[in-house]
N, C-alpha and C positions, 0 to 999 in steps of 0.2 A: 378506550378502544380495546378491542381482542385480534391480537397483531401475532403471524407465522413468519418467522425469518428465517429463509430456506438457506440451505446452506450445503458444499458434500463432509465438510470435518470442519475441525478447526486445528488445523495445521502450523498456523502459528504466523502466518502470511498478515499482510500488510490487508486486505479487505477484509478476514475475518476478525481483526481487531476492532475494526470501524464498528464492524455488526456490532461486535458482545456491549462495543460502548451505547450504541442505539439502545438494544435490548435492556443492557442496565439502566438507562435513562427512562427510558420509555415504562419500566417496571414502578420506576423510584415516583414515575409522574403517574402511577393509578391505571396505568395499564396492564390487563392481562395479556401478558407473551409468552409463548412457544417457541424455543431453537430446535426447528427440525433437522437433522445432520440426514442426507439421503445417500452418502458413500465413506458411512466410515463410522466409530466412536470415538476416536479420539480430540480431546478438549486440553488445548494448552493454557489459554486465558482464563481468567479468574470470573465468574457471572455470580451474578447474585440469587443467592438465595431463594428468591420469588421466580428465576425465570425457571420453565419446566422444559427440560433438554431430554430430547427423544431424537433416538437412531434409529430406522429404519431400513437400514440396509448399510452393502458394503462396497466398491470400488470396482467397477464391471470392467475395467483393462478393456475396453473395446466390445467384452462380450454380450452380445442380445438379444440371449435368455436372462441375464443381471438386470439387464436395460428397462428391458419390458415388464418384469416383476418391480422393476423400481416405479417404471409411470402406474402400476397396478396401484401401487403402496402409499403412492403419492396421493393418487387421486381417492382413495378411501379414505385418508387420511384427512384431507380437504372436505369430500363431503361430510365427513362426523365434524366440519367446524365452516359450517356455511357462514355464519355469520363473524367469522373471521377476514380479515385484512392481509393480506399474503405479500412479503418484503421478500423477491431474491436476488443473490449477489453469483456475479461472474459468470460467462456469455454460455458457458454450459449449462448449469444447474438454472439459468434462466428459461434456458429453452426445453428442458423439463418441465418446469414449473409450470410455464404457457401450456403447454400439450395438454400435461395432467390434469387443469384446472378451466380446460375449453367445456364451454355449457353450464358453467358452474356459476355462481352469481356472486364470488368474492370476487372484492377486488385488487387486481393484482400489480405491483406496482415492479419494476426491474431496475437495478442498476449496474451499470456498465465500470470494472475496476482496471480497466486496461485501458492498451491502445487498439480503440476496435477495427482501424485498418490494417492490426493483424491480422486478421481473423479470415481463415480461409475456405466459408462458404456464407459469404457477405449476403447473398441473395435470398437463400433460404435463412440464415438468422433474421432480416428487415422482413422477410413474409411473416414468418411466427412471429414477432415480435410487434407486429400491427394487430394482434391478437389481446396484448397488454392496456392496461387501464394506464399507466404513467410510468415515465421512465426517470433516472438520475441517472447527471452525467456527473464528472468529477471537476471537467474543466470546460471551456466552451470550442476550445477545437475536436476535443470529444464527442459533443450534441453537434458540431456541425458534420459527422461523418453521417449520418444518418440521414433517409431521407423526410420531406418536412410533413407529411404524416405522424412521423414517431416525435418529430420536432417541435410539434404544437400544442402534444402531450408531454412535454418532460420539462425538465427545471436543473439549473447546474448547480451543484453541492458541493464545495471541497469537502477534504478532511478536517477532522477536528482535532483541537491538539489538547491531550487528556490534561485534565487540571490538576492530577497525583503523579507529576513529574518534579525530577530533584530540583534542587535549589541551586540556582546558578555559583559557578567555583568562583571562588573569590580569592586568587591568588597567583603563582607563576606557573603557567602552565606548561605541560609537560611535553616533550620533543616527541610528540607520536602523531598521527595519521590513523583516522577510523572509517572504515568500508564497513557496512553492516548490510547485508541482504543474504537470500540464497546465491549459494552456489551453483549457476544456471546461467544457459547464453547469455537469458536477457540483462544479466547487472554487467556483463564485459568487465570481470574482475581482470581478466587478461590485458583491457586497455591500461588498467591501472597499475599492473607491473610492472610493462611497458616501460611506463611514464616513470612511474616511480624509481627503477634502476637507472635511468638517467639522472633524475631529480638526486639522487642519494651520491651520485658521482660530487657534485658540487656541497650537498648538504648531508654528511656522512652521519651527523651525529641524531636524526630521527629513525623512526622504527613506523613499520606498518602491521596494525591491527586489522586482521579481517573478522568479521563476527558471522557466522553460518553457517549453513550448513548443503552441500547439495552434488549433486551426480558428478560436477566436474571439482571435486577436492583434490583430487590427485593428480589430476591434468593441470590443475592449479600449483600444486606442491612440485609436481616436475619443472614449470617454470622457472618458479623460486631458482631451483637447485640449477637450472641450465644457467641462471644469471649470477650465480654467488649471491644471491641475498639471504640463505638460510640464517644468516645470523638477526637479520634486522627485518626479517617478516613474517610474522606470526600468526597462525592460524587459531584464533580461540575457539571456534565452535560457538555453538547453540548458547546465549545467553541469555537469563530470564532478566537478568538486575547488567543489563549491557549500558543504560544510560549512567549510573551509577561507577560503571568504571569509565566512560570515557568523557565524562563530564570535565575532566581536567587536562584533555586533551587539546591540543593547539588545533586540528584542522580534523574535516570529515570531508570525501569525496565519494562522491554518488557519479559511478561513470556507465551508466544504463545505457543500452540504445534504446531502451523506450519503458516509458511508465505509462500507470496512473498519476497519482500523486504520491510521494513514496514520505510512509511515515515516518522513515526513520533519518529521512534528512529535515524535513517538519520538527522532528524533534532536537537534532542537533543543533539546528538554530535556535530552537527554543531555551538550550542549554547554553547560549553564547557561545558556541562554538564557531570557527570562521568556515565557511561550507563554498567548494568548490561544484558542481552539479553540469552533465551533459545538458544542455537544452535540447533537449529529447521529448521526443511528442508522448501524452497528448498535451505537451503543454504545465505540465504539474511544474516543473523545476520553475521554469518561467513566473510562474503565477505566485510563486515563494519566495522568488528571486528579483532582487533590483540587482543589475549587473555593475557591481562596482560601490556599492552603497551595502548591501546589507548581504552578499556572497558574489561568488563568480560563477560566470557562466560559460564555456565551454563547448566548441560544436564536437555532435557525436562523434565517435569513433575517433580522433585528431589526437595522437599521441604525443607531439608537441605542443600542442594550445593546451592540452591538461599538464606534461612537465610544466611550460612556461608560467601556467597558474599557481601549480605548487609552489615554485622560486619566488614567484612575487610575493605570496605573502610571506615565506620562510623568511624571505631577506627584508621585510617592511612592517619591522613589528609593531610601529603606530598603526599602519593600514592593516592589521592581523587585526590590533587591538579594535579598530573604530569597526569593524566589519561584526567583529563578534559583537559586541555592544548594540550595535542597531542590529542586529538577527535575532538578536530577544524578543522586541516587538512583536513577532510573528504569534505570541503566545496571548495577546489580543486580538489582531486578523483575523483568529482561528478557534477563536475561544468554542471551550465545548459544547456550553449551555447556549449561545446563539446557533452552531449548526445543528446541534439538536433539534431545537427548538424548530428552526425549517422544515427539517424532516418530518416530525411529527404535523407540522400543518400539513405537507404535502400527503403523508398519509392517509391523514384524516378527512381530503377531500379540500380542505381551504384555497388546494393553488390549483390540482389540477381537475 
């Protein structure tokens, strides 16, 4: 196949991961691939070799003269590769992609990496988007937001969980707590300080690792300091080799009001690590998560039902141990080369 995977950067986000994984599979299986970026150049993840990465523009802040040279850019770019396959990710650069590629004869496939009942012009996205050859949702309360139109064209795909992840810690694990996302409303790092300065009242002798980076770091760092936690919560930033350090940590908490499927609690479970998570639509935490078997689950925003979670396992280190042990599994569930492998059917026309 000759596959374009739209994209605006690769910023280092939890959907532009999934692509570059696609992209390298899809390369390694005898496909020609193109990562178009259409608002930006910059590439954090590591792609292979064979794929050919072109930027065509830069980041329009709303402005549309940027906008309209970018559908310009796009669609010229489309017709020099009719006989291309066109993959894009996230509700914006999707609805790009449709416009620019209306009358055109690729076919265009869209995936949804959010909760798309955020999305605040629901009407006009399902009109362009009935425009679309096939859609991926991430989870099934995801494809049920849509109406059944888009729904009889699409198929549900989790994440995939990459197979070049460390080797599970084999030893006593260390009195820390791992938050890993941007710093942004949507992870509600804030519920988790919250919680946390309670939780530390009774369990003084852990530390909390945040790993990100993002607009509310210092709105963040002012908390810390209103609660006296400076000493026991740590803000490490941007990490390339972040499963590496916190592989030998006791707990990871994902306190989102809302996902897709967030890779980096995917992965903490993959690392045996014991994973606390908001059951937060669309559903992702849920679908990762047996509540009480293999992590905890937690209603959004509840600043006591996430302390309360934290204590249980602090203080239950058989139920620490058994929880990490079976969240391993997830590294089958989710294995890379079967959700690959779906995608690539559905690309290529086999499902949809």
């Amino acid at each position: 196949m000759k596959i374009i995977f739209v994209t605006s950067a690769l910023h280092g986000g939890g959907a532009e991961r999934v692509l570059v994984t696609l992209a390298n599979w899809c390369v390694r299986a005898g496909d020609d691939v193109i990562l178009l970026m259409v608002a930006g150049e910059e590439h954090v993840y590591q792609l292979d070799n064979a794929v050919k990465m072109i930027s065509i523009g830069q980041p329009s802040f709303g402005n549309p003269l940027i906008q309209i040279k970018r559908l310009y850019r796009m669609r010229r770019f489309f017709l020099a590769h009719k006989d291309s396959r066109i993959v894009s990710f996230s509700t914006t650069i999707n609805l790009f992609t449709i416009i620019a590629s209306v009358g055109l004869t690729n076919r265009v496939i869209i995936s949804e990496r959010n909760d798309p009942e955020r999305c605040s012009y629901k009407a006009l996205r399902n009109l362009i988007y009935g425009l679309g050859k096939g859609f991926v949702f991430q989870t099934e309360m995801a494809q049920k937001c849509f109406p059944a139109y888009i729904r009889k064209r699409s198929i549900v795909i989790p994440n995939p969980i990459r197979r070049q992840l460390p080797h599970n810690f084999d030893g006593m694990r260390e009195k820390k707590i791992a938050a890993v996302g941007r710093l942004e409303p949507q992870k509600n790092h804030r519920l988790l300080l919250e919680a946390f300065a309670g939780f530390q009242k009774s369990f003084p002798a852990y530390e909390l690792h945040i790993f990100g980076t993002g607009k509310l770091e210092q709105e963040l760092k002012n908390v810390v300091k209103e609660k006296n936690l400076d000493d026991c919560v740590i803000f490490e930033g941007f990490k390339k080799d972040v499963l590496e350090i916190i592989r030998s940590y006791e707990m990871f908490v994902l306190s989102s009001d809302y996902e897709g499927i967030s890779n980096s609690l995917m992965e903490a479970m993959a690392l045996g690590i014991s994973c606390i998570a908001t059951d937060c639509p669309a559903g992702g935490s849920a679908l990762c998560i047996q509540h009480g078997i293999n992590g905890l689950l937690v209603p959004v925003g509840n600043v006591a039902e996430l302390q309360a979670a934290m204590e249980e396992l602090a203080s239950d280190m058989e139920l620490l141990s058994r929880i990490g042990k079976r969240a391993v599994q997830i590294r089958d569930t989710f294995a890379e080369e079967c959700i690959v492998s779906t995608w690539r059917d559905f690309i290529n026309g086999a499902v949809c």
